[in-house]
C-alpha positions as CSV (number, residue, x, y, z in Angstrom):
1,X,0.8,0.5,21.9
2,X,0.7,-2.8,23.5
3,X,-3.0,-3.2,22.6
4,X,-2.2,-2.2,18.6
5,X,0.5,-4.7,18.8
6,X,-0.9,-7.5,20.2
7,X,-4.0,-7.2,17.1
8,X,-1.1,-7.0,14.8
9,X,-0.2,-10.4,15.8
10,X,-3.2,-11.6,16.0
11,X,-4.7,-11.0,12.6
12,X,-1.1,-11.3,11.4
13,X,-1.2,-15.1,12.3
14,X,-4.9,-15.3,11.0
15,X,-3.9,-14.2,7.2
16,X,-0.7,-16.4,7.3
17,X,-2.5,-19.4,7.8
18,X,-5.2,-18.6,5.4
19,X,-2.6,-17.9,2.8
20,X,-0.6,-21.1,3.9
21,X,-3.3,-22.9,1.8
22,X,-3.2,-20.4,-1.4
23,X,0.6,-20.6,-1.3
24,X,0.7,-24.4,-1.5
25,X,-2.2,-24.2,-4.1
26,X,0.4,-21.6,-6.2
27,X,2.8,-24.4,-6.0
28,X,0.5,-26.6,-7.8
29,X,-0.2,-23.9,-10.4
30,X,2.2,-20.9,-10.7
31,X,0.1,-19.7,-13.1
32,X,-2.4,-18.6,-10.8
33,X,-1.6,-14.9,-10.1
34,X,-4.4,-14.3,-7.9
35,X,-2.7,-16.2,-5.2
36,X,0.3,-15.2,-5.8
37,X,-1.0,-11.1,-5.8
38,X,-2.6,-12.1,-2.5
39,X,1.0,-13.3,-0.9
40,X,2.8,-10.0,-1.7
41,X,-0.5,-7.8,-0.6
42,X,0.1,-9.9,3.1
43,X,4.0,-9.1,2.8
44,X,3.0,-5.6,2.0
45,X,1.0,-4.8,4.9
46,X,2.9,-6.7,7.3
47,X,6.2,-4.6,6.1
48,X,4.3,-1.0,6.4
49,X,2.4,-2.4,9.9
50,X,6.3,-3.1,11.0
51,X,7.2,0.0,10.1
52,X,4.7,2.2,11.9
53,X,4.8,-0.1,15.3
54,X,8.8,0.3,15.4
55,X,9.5,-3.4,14.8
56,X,12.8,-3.6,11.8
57,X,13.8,-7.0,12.5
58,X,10.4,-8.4,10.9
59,X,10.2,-5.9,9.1
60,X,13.8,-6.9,7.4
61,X,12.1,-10.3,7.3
62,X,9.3,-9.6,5.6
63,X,11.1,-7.2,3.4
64,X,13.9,-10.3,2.5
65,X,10.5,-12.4,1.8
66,X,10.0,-10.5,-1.6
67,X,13.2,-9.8,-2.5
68,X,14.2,-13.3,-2.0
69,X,11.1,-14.2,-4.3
70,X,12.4,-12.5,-7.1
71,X,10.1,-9.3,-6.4
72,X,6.3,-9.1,-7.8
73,X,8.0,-10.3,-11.3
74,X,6.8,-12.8,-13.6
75,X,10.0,-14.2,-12.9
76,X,8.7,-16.0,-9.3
77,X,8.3,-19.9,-9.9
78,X,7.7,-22.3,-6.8
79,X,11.2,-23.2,-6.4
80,X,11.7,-19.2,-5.4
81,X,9.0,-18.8,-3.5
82,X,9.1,-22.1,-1.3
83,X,13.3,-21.0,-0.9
84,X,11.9,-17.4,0.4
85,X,9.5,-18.9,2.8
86,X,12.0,-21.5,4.4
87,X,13.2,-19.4,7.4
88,X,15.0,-20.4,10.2
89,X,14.2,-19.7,13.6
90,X,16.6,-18.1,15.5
91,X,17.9,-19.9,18.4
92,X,15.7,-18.3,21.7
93,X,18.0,-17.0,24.3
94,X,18.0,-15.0,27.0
């Protein structure tokens, strides 16, 4: 398991920083769905790859990422998504 999760992360941080690009580009031009469909694909499979490697706190995170951008609606604007993408790390701890 510790091999499976360690691509997940991997390729995980791969795709978010190709997409940090497209979602800036979005911002630029929300009319752009392409970018936008590519987003919510990302969200997608990181939310189903939480699920099967038994990880529910990024999995709620992930999960709060599209619900806190209105959903795959026609109703997400930049505003929405750049509020759904500001998270806060938590403080680390022992």
């Amino acid at each position: 398991m510790d091999d499976l999760l360690q691509e997940f992360i991997a390729e995980t941080r791969e795709t978010l920083e190709a997409l940090s690009g497209e979602i800036v580009a979005w911002e630029a031009h929300p009319a752009d769905r392409a970018r936008l469909d590519a987003f919510f694909r990302f969200v997608h499979t990181v939310k189903g790859s939480c699920v099967f490697l038994d990880l529910p706190r990024l999995g709620r995170l992930s999960h709060g990422s599209t619900r806190g951008a209105g959903g795959h609606t026609p109703s997400i604007n930049p505003p929405r998504m750049t509020r759904s993408l500001s998270v806060r790390r938590a403080p680390s701890g022992p």
